[in-house]
C-alpha positions in Angstrom: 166.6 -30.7 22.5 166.1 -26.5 22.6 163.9 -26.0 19.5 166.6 -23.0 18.9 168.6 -26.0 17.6 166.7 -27.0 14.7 165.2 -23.6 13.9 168.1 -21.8 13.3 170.9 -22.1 10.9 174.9 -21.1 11.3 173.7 -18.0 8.8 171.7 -16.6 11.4 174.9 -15.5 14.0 176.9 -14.4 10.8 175.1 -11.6 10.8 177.6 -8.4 12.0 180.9 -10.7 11.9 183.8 -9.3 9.4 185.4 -10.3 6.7 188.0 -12.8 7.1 191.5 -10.8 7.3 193.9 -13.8 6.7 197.5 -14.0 8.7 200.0 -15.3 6.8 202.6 -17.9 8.1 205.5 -15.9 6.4 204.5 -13.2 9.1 207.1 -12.1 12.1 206.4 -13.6 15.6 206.7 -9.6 16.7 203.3 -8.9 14.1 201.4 -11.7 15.2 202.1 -10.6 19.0 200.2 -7.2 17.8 197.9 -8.5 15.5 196.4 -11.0 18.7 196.7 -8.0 21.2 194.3 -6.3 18.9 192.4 -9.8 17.9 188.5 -9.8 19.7 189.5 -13.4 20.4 192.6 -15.5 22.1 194.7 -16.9 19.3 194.6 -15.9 15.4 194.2 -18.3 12.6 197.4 -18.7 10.1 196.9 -19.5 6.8 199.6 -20.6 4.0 199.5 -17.7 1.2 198.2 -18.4 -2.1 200.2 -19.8 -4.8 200.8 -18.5 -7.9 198.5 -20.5 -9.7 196.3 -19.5 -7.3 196.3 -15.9 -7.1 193.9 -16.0 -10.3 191.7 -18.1 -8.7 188.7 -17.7 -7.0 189.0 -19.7 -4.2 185.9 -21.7 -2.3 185.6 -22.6 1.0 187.8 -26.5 0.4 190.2 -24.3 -1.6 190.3 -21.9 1.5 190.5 -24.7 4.2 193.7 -26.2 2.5 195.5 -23.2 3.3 194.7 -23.3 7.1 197.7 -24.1 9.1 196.2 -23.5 12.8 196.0 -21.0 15.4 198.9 -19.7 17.5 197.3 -18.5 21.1 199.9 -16.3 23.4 200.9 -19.3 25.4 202.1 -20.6 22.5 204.6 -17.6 21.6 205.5 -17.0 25.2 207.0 -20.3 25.0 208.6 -20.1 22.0 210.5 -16.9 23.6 211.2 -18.6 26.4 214.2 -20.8 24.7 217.6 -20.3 25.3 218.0 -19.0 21.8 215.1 -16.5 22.0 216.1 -15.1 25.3 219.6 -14.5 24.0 218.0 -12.5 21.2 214.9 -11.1 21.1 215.2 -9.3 18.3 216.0 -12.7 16.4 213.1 -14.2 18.1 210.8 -11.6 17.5 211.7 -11.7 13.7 211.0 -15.1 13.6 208.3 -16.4 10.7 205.3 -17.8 12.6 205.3 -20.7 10.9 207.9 -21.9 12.9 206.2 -21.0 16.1 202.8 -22.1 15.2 201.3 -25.8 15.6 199.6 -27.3 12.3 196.6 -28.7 13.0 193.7 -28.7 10.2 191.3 -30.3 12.0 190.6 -26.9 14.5 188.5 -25.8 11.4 185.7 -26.7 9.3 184.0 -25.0 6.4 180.4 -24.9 6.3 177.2 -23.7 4.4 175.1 -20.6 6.0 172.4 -23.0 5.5 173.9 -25.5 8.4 171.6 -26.6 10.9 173.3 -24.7 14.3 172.6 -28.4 15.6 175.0 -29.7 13.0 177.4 -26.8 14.1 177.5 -27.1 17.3 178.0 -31.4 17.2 180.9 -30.2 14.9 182.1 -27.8 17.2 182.2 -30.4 20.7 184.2 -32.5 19.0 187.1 -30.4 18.5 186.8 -27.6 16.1 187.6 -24.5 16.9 186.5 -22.1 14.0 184.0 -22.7 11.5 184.3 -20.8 7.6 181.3 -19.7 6.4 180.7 -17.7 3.3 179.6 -14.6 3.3 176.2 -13.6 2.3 174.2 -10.5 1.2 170.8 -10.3 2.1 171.0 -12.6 4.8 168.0 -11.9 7.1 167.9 -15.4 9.2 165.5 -18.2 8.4 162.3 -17.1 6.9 160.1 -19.7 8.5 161.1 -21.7 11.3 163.5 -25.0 10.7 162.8 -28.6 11.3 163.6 -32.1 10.9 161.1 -31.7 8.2 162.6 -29.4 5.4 160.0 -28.4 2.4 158.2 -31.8 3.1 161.2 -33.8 2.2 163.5 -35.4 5.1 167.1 -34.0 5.9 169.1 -37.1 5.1 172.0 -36.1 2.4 174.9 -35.4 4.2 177.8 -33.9 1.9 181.2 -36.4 3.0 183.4 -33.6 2.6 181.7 -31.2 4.9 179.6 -32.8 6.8 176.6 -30.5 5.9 173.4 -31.6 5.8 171.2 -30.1 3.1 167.7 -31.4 2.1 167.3 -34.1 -0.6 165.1 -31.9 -3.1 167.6 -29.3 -3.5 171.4 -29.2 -4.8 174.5 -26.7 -3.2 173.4 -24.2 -6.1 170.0 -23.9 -4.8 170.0 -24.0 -1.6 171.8 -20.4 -1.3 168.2 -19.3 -2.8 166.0 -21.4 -0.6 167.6 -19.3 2.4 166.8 -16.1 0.9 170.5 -15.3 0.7 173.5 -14.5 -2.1 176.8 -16.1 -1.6 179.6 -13.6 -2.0 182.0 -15.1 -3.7 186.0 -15.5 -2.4 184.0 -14.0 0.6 184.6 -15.9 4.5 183.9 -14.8 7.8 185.1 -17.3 10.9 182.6 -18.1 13.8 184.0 -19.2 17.1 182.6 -21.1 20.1 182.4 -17.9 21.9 180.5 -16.6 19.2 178.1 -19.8 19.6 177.8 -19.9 23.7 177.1 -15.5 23.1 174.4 -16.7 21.3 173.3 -19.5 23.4 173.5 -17.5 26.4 170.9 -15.0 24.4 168.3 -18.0 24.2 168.4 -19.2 28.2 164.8 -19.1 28.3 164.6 -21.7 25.4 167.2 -23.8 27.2 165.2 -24.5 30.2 166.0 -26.2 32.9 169.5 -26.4 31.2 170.7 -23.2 32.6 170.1 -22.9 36.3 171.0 -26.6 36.6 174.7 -27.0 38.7 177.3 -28.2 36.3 177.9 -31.0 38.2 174.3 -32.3 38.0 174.9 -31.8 34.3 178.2 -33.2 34.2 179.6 -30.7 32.7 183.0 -30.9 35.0 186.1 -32.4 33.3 188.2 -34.1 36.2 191.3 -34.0 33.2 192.6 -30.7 33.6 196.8 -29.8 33.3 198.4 -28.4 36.5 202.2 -27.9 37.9 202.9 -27.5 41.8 204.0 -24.1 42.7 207.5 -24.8 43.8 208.1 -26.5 40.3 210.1 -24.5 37.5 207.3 -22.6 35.7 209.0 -23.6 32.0 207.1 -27.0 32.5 204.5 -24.5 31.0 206.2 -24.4 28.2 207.3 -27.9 27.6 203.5 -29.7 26.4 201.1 -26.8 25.8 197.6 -28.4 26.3 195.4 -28.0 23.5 192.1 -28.3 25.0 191.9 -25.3 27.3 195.7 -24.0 26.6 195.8 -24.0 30.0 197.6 -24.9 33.3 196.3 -24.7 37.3 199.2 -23.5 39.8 198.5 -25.8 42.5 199.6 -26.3 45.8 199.4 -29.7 47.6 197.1 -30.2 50.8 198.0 -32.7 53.3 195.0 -34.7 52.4 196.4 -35.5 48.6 193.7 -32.6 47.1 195.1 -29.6 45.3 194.7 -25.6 46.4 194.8 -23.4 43.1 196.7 -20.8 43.5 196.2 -19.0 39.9 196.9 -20.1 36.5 199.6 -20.3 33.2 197.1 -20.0 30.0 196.8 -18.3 26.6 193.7 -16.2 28.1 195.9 -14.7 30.7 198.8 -14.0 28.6 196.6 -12.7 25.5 197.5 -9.1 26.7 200.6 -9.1 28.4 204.2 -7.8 28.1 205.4 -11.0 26.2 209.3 -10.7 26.4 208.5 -9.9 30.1 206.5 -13.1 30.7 209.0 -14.9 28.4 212.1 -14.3 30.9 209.6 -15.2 33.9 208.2 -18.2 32.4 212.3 -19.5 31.9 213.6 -18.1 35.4 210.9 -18.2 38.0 209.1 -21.1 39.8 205.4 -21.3 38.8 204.2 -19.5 42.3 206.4 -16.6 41.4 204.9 -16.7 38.1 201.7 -15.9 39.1 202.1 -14.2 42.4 204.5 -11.6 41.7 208.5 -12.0 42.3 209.1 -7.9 43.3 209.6 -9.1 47.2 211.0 -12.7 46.9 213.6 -11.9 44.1 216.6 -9.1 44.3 216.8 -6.4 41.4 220.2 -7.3 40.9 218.8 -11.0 39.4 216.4 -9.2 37.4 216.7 -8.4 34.0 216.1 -5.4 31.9 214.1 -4.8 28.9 213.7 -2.3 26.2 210.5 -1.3 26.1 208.4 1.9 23.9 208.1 5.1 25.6 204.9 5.2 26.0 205.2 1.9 28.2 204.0 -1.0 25.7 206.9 -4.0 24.6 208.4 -3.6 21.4 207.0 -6.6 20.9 203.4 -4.8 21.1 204.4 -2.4 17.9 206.8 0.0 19.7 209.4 -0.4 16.5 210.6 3.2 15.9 209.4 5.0 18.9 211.6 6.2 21.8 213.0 3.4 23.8 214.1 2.9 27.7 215.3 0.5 29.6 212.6 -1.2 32.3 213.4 -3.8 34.9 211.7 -6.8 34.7 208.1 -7.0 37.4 205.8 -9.4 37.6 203.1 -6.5 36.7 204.6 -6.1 32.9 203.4 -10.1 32.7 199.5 -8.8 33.8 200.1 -9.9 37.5 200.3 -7.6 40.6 201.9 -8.7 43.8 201.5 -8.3 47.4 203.9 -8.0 49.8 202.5 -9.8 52.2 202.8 -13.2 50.1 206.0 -14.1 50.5 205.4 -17.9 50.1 203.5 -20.0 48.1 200.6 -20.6 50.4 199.0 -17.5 50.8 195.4 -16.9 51.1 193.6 -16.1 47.4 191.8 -13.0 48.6 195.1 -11.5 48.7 195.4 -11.8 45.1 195.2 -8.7 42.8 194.5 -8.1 39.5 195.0 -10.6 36.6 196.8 -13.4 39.1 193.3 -14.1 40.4 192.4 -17.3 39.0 188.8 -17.6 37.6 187.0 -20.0 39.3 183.8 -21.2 40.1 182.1 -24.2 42.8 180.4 -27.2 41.7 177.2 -25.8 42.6 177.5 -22.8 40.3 174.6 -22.8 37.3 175.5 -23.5 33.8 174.2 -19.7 33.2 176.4 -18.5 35.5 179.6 -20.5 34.2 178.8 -19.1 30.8 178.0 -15.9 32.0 181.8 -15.8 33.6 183.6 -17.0 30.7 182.0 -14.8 28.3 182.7 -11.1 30.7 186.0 -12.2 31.1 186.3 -13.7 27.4 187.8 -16.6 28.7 187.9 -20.1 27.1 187.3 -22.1 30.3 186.7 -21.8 34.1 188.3 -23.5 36.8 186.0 -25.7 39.3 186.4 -26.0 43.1 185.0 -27.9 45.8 181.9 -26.4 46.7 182.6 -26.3 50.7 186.0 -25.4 49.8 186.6 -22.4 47.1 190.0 -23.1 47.1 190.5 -27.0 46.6 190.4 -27.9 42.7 188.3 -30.3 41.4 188.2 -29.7 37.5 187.8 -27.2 35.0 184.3 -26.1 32.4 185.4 -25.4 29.1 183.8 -24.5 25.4 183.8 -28.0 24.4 182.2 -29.0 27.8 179.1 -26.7 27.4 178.2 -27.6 24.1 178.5 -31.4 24.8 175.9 -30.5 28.0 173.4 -28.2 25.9 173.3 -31.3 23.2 173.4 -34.1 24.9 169.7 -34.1 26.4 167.9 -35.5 23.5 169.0 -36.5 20.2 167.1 -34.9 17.0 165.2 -38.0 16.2 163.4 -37.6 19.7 162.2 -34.1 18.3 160.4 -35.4 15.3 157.1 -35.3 16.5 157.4 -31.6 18.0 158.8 -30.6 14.9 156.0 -32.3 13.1 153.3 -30.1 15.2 155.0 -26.9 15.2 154.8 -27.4 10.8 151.2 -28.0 11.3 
């Protein structure tokens, strides 16, 4: 295991992030829209407001947690405004609370101490959490002295049941803020993600050796179990079982030979900044190869719908309330896609593609680095795999949770006792 692993603590990539700005449940579907347009990450947390016993409170980071309700990613509103109901009013729709829109799911985050290991983080992290709340801290300046196994002579063996944290056995919670040279503020969170953990990672390549210019399939690092609908299918099957783990679906076509050519892609990362009531009608009306190669040549502008949309060219849905209105027909470039009209079927050749309706991809051969290296300039949460003789046959996808099982999987901590030992010395 990277000796960045057990010398550096969860505190250490706090440093820069903001305060936590909740997003209330009681919010409109229309606010959220804006607020995750303008969001440095795909999907916003939603939180429960504070009672009224509470309000007087100050709240810790359990208190905090309880009010986290989950995080609603633009796949997950697109849907939503894809029913029947929505589409038949949009203002309704876009009125709507989030709360009903939103999936509850507590376990997508987990408070911890600036103090955590970044081991401990990220064999949180693989299994399933999304967001980690940490408290803020003044002062905070990174470990001191290097970390180890061995903390202050004394072995790291409390673990906390509630969080999970591990904290050395010759100090208590009230301490340890002091042993790390840091002040808690109090009522005071900021949220890590796993891109902010593989941005640091990807910092530290040279400590990761021979990790990062190994192939991900040498590494295993390709999940075979990936979501995907045929391109002649209705593209609502999008909407009807969101995946969790990416929130993401492959536009495939079939081969003759039983493999599948990927053709682009229906996920929260390529909706995140899209016209949503545009993609909304599409995702209802249009086959999933329309969806994500354009419709302007294979559908008449009679059948095509028109929306109101801000004067200055952004949905109303994207904060255009009160501004001058028009009317726009509907085109597959107000979802984020650009057409060609050469494509007029579904088995057209990717390098024909344009804009957004490219689907990210990568071989089998590719280096870890360079998989990370794609997902973090494109702030995507995964990358789709292809045959490496073939870029366009399918073989899996690499997400977050897939490169943080790989970089911890090597060698468990108990392997790195000894090396800890002599770096002490």
């Amino acid at each position: 295991m990277a000796s960045i692993f057990l010398y550096h603590v969860v505190g250490d990539l706090t440093v820069g992030k903001p305060e936590l700005v909740e997003f209330s449940e009681n919010e409109t579907v229309e606010a959220a829209i804006k607020a995750i347009g303008e969001s440095t990450e795909c999907g916003i947390a939603i939180w429960k407001r504070k009672s009224s016993v509470q309000k007087g409170l100050i709240e810790n980071a359990e208190m905090r947690h309880q009010r986290f309700v989950g995080i609603l990613n633009p796949l997950d509103i697109v849907a939503f405004l894809a029913t029947d109901d929505c589409l038949n009013d949009q203002d309704k729709a876009l009125n709507t609370p989030v709360s009903q829109v939103v999936v509850p799911d507590s376990t997508l985050l987990k408070e911890v101490d600036p103090g955590t290991r970044l081991i401990d983080a990220l064999e949180i992290m693989k299994h399933g959490v999304r967001r980690l709340l940490v408290p803020k801290s003044i002062g905070w300046r990174g470990m001191s002295k290097r970390f180890s196994i061995l903390y202050n002579g004394k072995w790291l063996k409390n673990i906390d049941s509630n969080s999970n944290i591990i904290i050395p056995n010759n100090i208590n919670r009230s301490s340890s803020s002091a042993t790390t040279a840091t002040t808690i503020i109090r009522d005071k969170y900021c949220c890590l993600s796993r891109e902010d953990v593989i941005r640091f990672l990807i910092g530290c390549l040279g400590a990761l050796a021979p990790l990062p210019l190994s192939s991900i399939s040498s590494l295993g690092a390709i999940n075979p179990n990936y979501c995907s609908i045929e391109a002649s299918a209705p593209a609502i099957e999008a909407a009807r079982q969101i995946p969790r783990e990416p929130s993401a679906f492959a536009i495939v076509e079939p081969t003759p030979d039983g493999q599948h050519k990927i053709l682009g892609e229906i996920s929260a990362s390529k909706l995140w900044k899209c016209d949503y009531l545009a993609a909304a009608w599409a995702l209802a009306n249009l086959s999933a190869g329309q969806f994500v190669t354009g419709v302007e040549d294979n559908v008449s502008s009679r059948s095509l719908p028109e929306f109101m949309v801000a004067g200055n060219g952004a949905s109303l849905a994207n904060g255009g309330s009160g501004q001058l209105l028009r009317q726009r027909t509907f085109s597959s470039r107000g979802v984020g896609f650009f057409n060609n009209s050469s494509s007029q079927t579904f088995g057209v050749n990717r390098s024909m593609y344009r804009g957004r309706s490219v689907p990210l991809t990568c071989k089998a051969t590719s280096s870890l680095a360079a998989v990370m290296a794609q997902m973090l300039s494109h702030r995507a949460t995964h990358v789709w795999v292809t045959e490496a003789e073939n870029s366009d046959v399918l073989v899996g996808l690499v997400g977050y949770a897939d490169i943080l099982a790989v970089v911890t999987q090597t060698r468990s901590p108990a392997a790195c006792i000894p090396e800890a030992q002599s770096t002490e010395r």
